[in-house]
C-alpha positions as CSV (number, residue, x, y, z in Angstrom):
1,X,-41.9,-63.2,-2.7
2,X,-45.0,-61.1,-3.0
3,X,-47.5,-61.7,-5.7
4,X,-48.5,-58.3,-7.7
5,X,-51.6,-59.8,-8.4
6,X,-52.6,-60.9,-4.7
7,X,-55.6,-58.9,-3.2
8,X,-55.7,-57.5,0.4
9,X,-59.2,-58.4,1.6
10,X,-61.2,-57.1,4.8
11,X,-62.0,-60.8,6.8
12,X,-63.7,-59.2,9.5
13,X,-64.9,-56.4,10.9
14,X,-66.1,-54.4,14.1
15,X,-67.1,-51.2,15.3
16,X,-67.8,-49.1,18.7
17,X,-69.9,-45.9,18.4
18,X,-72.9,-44.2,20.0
19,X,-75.3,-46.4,17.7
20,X,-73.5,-49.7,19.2
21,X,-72.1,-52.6,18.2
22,X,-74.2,-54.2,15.5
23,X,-73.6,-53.2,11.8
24,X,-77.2,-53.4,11.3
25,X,-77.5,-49.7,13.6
26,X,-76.8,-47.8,10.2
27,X,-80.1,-48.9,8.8
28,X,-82.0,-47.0,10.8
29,X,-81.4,-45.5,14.6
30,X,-83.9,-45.8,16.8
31,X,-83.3,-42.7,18.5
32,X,-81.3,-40.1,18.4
33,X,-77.2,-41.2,19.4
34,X,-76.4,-37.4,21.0
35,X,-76.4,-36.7,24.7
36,X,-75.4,-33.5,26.5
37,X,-72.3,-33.1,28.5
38,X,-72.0,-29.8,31.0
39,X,-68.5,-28.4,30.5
40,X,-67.8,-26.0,33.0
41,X,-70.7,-22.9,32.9
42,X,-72.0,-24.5,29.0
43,X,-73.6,-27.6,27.6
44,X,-72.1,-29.5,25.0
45,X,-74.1,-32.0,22.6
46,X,-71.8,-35.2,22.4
47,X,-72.0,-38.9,20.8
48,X,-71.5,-40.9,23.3
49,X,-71.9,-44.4,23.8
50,X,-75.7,-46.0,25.1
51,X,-76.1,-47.9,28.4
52,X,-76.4,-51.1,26.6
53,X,-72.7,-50.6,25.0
54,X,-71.2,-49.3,28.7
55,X,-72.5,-52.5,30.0
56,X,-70.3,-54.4,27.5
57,X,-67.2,-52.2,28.2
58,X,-68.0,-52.6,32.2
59,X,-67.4,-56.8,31.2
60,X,-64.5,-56.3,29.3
61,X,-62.9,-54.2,32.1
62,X,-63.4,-57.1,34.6
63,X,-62.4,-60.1,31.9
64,X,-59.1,-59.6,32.6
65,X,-57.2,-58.4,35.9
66,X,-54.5,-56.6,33.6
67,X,-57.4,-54.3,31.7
68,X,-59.4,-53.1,34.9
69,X,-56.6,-50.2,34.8
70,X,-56.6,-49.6,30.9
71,X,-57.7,-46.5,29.7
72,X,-61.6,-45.9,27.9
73,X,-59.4,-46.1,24.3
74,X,-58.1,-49.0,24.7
75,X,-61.0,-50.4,25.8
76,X,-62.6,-49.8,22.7
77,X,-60.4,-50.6,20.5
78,X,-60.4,-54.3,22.3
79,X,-64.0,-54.4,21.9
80,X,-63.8,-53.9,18.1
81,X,-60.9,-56.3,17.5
82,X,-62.6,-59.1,18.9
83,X,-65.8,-58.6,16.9
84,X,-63.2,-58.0,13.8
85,X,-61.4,-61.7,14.5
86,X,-64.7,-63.7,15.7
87,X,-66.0,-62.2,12.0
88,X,-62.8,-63.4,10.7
89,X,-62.1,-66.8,12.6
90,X,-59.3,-66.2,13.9
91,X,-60.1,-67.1,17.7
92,X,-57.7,-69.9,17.2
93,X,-53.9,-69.2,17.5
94,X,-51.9,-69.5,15.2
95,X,-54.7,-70.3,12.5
96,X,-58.1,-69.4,10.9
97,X,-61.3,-71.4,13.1
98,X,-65.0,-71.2,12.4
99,X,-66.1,-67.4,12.3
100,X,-68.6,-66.3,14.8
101,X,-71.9,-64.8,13.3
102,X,-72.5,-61.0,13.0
103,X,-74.2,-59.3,16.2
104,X,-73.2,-62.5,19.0
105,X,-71.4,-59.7,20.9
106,X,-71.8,-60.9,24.4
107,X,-69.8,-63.9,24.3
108,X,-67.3,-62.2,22.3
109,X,-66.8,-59.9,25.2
110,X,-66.6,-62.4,27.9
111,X,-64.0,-64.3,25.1
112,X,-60.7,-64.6,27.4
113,X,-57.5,-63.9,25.4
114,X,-55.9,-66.6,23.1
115,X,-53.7,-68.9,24.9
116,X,-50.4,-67.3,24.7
117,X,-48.2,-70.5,25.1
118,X,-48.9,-70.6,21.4
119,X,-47.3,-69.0,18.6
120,X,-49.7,-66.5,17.1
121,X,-49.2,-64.3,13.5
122,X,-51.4,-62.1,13.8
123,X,-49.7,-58.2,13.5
124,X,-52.0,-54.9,15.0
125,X,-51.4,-51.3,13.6
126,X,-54.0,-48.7,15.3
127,X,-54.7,-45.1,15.1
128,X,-55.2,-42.6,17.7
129,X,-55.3,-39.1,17.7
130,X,-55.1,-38.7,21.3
131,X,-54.2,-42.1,23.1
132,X,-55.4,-42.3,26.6
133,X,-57.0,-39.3,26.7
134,X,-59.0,-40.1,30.4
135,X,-56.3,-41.6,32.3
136,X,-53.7,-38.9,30.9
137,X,-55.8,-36.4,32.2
138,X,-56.6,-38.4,36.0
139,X,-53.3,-38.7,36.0
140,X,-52.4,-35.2,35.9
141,X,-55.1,-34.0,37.8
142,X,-53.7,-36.5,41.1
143,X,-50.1,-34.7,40.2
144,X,-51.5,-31.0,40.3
145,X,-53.6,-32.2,43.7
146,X,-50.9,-34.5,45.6
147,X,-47.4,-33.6,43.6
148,X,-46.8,-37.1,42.8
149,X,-48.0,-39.6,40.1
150,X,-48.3,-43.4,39.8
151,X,-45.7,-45.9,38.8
152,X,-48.7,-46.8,36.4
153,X,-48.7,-43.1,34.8
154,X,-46.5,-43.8,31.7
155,X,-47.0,-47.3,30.8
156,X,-50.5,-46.4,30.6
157,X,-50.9,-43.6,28.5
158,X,-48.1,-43.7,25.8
159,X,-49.4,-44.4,22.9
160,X,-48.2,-47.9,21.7
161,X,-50.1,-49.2,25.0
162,X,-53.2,-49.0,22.3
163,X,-51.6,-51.9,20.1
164,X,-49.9,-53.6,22.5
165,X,-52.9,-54.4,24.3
166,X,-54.9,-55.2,21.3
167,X,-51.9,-57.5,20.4
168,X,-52.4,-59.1,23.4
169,X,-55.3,-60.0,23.9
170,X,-56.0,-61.3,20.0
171,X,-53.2,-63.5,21.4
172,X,-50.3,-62.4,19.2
173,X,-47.1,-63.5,20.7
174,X,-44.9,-62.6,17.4
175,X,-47.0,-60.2,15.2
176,X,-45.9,-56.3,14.7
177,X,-47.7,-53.8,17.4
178,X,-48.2,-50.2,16.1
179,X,-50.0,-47.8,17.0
180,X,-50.1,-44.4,15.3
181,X,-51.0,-40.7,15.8
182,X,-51.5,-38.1,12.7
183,X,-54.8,-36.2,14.2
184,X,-57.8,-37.2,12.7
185,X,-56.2,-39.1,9.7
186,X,-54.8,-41.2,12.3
187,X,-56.5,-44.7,11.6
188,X,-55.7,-44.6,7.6
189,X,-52.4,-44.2,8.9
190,X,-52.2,-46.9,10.8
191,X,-54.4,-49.1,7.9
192,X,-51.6,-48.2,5.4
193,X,-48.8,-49.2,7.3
194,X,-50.8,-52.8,8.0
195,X,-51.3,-52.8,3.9
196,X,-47.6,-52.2,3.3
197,X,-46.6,-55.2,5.5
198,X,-48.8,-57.4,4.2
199,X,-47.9,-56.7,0.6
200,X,-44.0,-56.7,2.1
201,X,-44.8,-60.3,2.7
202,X,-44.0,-59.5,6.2
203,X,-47.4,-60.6,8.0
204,X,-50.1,-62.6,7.2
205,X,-52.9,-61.5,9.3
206,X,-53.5,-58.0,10.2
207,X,-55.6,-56.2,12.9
208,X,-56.0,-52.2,12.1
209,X,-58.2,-49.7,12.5
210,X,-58.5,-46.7,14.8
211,X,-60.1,-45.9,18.6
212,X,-60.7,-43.1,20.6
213,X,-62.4,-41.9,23.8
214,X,-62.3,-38.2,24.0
215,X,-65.7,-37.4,25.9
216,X,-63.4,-35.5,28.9
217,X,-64.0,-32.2,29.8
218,X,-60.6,-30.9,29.1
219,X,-61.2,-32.2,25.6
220,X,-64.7,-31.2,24.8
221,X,-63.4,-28.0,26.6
222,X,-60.7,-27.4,23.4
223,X,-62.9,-28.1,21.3
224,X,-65.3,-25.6,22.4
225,X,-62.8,-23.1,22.7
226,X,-62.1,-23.5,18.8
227,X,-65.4,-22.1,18.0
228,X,-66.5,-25.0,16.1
229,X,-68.8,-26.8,18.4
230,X,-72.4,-26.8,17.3
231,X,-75.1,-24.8,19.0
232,X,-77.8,-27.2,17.9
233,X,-79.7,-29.2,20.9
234,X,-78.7,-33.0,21.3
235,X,-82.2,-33.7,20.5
236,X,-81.6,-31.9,17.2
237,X,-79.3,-33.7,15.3
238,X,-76.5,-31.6,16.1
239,X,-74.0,-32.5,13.6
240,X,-74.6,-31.8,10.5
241,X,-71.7,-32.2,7.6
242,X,-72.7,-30.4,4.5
243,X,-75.3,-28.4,6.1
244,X,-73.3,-24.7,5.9
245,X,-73.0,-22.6,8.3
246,X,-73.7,-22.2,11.5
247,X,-70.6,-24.7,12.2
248,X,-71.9,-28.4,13.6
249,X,-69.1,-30.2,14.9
250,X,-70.3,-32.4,17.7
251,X,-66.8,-34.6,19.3
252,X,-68.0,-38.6,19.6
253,X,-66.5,-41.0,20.9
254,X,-66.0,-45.0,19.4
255,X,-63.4,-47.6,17.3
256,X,-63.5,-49.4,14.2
257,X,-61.0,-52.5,13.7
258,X,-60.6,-54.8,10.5
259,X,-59.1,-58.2,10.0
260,X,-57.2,-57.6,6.9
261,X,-55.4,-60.5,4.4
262,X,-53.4,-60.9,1.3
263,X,-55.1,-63.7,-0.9
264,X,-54.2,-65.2,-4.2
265,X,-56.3,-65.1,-7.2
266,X,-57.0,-68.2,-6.6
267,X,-58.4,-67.6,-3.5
268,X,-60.6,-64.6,-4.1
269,X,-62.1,-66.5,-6.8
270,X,-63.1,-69.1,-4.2
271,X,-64.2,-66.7,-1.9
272,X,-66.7,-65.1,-4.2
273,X,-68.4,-68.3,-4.5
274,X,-69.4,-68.3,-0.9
275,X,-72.6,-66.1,0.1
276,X,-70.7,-63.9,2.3
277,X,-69.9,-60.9,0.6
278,X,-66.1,-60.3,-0.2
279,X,-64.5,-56.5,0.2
280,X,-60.9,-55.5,-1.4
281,X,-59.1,-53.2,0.6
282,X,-57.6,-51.7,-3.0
283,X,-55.7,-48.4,-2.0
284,X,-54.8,-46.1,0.8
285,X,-53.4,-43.5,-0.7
286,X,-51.9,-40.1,1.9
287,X,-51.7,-36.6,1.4
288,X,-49.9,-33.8,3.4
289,X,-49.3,-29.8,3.2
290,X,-47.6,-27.8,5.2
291,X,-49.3,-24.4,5.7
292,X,-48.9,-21.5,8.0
293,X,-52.2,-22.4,9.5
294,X,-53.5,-24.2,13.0
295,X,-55.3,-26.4,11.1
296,X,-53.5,-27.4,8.5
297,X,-56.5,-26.6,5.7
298,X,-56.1,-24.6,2.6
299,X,-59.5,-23.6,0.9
300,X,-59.0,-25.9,-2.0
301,X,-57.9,-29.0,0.1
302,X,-54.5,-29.6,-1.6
303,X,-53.6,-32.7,1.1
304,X,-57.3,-33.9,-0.2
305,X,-56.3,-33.7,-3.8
306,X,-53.2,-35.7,-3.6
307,X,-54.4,-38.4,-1.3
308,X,-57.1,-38.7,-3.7
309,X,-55.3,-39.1,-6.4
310,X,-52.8,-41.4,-5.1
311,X,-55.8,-43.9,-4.2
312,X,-57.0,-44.0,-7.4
313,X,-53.9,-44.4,-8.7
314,X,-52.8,-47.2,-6.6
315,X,-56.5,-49.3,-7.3
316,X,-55.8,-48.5,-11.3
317,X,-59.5,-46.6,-11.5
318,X,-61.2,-43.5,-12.8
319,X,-63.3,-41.2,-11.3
320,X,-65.8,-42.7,-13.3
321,X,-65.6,-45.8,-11.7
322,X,-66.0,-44.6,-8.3
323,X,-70.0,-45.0,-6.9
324,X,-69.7,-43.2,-4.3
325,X,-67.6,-41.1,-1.8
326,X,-67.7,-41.3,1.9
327,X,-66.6,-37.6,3.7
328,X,-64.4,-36.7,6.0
329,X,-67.1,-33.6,6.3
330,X,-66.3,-32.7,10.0
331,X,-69.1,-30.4,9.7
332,X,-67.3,-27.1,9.8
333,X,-68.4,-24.6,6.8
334,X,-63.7,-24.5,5.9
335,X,-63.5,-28.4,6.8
336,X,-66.6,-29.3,4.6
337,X,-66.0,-26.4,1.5
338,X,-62.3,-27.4,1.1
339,X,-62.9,-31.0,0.6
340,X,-66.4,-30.3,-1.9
341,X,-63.5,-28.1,-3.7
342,X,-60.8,-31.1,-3.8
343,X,-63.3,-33.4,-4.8
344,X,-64.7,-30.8,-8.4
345,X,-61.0,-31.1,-8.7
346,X,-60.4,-34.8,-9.1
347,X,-64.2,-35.6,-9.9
348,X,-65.5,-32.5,-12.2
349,X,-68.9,-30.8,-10.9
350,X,-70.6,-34.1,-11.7
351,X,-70.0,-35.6,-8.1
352,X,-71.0,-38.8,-7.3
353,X,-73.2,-39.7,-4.3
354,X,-71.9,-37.5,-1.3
355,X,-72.4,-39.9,2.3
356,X,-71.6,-39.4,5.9
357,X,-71.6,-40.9,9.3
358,X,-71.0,-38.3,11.4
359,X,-74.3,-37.2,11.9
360,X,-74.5,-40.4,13.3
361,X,-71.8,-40.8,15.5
362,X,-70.3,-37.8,15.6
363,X,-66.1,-36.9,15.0
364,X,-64.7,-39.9,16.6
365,X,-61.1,-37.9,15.7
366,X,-58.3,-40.7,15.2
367,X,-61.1,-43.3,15.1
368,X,-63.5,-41.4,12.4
369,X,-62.0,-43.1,9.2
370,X,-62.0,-46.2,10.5
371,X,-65.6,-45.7,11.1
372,X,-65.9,-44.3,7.8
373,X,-65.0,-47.2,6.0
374,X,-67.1,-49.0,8.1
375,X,-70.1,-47.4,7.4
376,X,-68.6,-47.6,4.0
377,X,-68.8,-51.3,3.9
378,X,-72.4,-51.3,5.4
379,X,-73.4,-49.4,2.3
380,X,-71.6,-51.9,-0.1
381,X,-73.4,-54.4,1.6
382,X,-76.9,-53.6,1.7
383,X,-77.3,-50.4,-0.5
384,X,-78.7,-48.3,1.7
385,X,-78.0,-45.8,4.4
386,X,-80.6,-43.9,6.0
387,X,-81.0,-40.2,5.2
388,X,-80.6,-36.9,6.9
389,X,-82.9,-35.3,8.4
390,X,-81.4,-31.8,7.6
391,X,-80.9,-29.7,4.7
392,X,-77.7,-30.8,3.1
393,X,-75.9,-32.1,0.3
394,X,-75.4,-35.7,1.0
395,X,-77.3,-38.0,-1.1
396,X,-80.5,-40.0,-0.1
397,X,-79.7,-42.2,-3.3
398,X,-77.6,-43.5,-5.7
399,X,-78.4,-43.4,-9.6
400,X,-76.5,-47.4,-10.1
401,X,-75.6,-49.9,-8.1
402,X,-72.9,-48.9,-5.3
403,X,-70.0,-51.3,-6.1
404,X,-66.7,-49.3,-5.0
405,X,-66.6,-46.4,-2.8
406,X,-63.7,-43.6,-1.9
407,X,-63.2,-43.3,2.1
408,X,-61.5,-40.2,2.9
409,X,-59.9,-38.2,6.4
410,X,-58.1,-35.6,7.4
411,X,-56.6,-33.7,10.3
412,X,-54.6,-30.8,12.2
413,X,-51.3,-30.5,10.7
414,X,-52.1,-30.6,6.6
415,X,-52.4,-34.6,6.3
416,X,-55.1,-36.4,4.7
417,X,-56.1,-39.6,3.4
418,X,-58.1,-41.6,1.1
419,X,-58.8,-45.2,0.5
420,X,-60.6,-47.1,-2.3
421,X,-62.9,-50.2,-1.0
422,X,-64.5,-52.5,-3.3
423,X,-67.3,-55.5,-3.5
424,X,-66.9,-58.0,-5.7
């Protein structure tokens, strides 16, 4: 049976985006992660990932016979897992073995899958807002030229090919494979559902997080076609979250995954003793209105509000006990004012700290919370992120030591979500 008192802990972690692969590119980016795309008769600013990063997705693809044909997505979302279970040991099947050290990424992606002839526990839950999105649209493209598709069409892009292949190749021959799809809320999702099983006692080890590889020109072209893209230059830091208007978003591409487990007391205590620091998953709490609008947003973020509240209510805290909050802030002047409203709501005009990635990386879309919450944990670590270079209103510093921090995301269809991450 469950124990009440038994903490869900982030073992390991990993992340894809245009800074890389290395937790360390928060501290300070070398250059600036925006390229430019040409869509059609325009030129679109985009995060994409850098030539070192494309060189370890090229040796992934060739790793394995079976994943030469996966789609970009999944690809990533491999990538991440295996950083997320070397950080967590659990290379071994069936068992925890000694962790790999932070940033050894090259023999991580030349690691072959776990031998399957084993039994292994470990259960995957991802998030993605749009699934395969490159091979969906190949495939249709070869339909509209020839009339005909490939046996491999289906199989490949529905979405629970994104867990199942994760599953896989963390060598999981019994665990749960889920993959979910809620728009840009899509890897809190898919991180609740892994909480809920764990505290269910049904899993021990958990792989979730979220992936996506939109960079295709159909997809940048929609995006476009909303209006929102930003005008600003690639060389310009062209997404900007909190900056007002003109609207900034800018569409990136990347993964985040997490090794999550359910400790004792006991346990925790143990683990705190050790100088690796230890992070307690503590809430993911959800959110949803249904609106007569394409986006789902009403002006004072209502889905914001409750999933808000129902994260702090699940890790038993106030406001006041919050350090920090890390945006969803897509960079769109109704995205960015309706969650600055929900927050005065549940906070008061005293805010705390205001942070973002996405003028980092962009809006990964199903994968942006999980790189959230990411970046998240970077700050918890170290106590730093870097500032932006633009006039805004996310902070530069904090006022007290940054100790728990509020994570949230939101997308099309009036969902949103929230989660509470701690350092003890």
């Amino acid at each position: 049976m469950p124990n009440p008192t038994d903490s869900i802990i982030i073992r390991g972690r990993g992340r894809v985006s245009a800074l890389g692969t290395s937790s360390t590119s928060y501290a300070a980016p070398a250059t600036i992660p925006f390229q430019t795309r040409s869509v059609g008769s325009y030129s679109l600013p985009v995060a994409a990932l850098a030539a070192t990063t494309e060189y370890s997705i090229a040796e992934l693809r060739r790793s394995h016979p079976a994943y030469r044909q996966l789609d970009r997505t999944v690809l990533l979302a491999l990538l991440a897992a295996r950083q997320a279970t070397a950080e967590a040991g659990w290379l071994a099947s069936g068992g925890l073995s000694t962790p790999i050290g932070r940033g050894q990424l090259e023999s991580v992606t030349r690691q072959q899958p776990t031998n399957h002839n084993q039994q292994a526990s470990i259960s995957v839950s991802v998030g993605s807002s749009r699934g395969a999105t490159e091979r969906l649209e190949q495939f249709h493209r070869e339909f509209l030229a020839e009339g005909s598709v490939s046996v491999a069409a289906s199989p490949l892009t529905t979405l629970g090919n994104v867990a199942s292949w994760v599953a896989f190749d963390a060598g999981s021959t019994g665990g749960a494979a889920l993959s979910h799809s809620s728009t840009c809320s899509s890897a809190f999702q898919a991180l609740g559902n892994a909480v809920a099983w764990l505290r269910a006692g049904m899993a021990t080890h958990f792989l979730a997080g979220g992936t996506e590889a939109p960079l295709t020109d159909f997809t940048l072209a929609q995006l476009h076609a909303l209006g929102i893209y930003s005008t600003f230059p690639a060389i310009d830091w062209p997404c900007r979250p909190g900056a007002g208007r003109p609207s900034t978003f800018v569409l990136g591409e990347g993964a985040a995954v997490f090794a999550l487990e359910q400790v004792s007391a006991d346990t925790l205590a143990t683990l705190q003793q050790s100088a690796q620091p230890v992070f307690v998953l503590e809430a993911v709490g959800f959110g949803f209105e249904a609106i007569a609008s394409k986006t789902g947003l009403s002006p004072d973020g209502q889905h914001f509000q409750q999933a808000m509240r129902q994260a702090l209510h699940q890790a038993n805290c106030t406001v006041a006990e919050v350090d920090a909050v890390v945006l969803h802030s897509p960079g769109t002047p109704a995205g960015d004012a309706s969650e600055r409203a929900a927050l005065r709501t549940i906070f008061g005009e005293a805010l705390p700290p205001l942070l973002s990635n996405k003028w980092l990386v962009g809006h990964t879309l199903g994968a942006s919370g999980a790189l959230s919450l990411d970046f998240a944990l970077h700050v918890l670590e170290t106590q730093r992120w870097p500032a932006a270079p633009f006039s805004t209103d996310l902070a530069t510093d904090a006022a007290r030591p940054i100790r728990r921090i509020l994570i949230n995301a939101a997308g099309f269809g009036g969902n949103a979500a929230s989660v509470v991450v701690s350092r003890l």
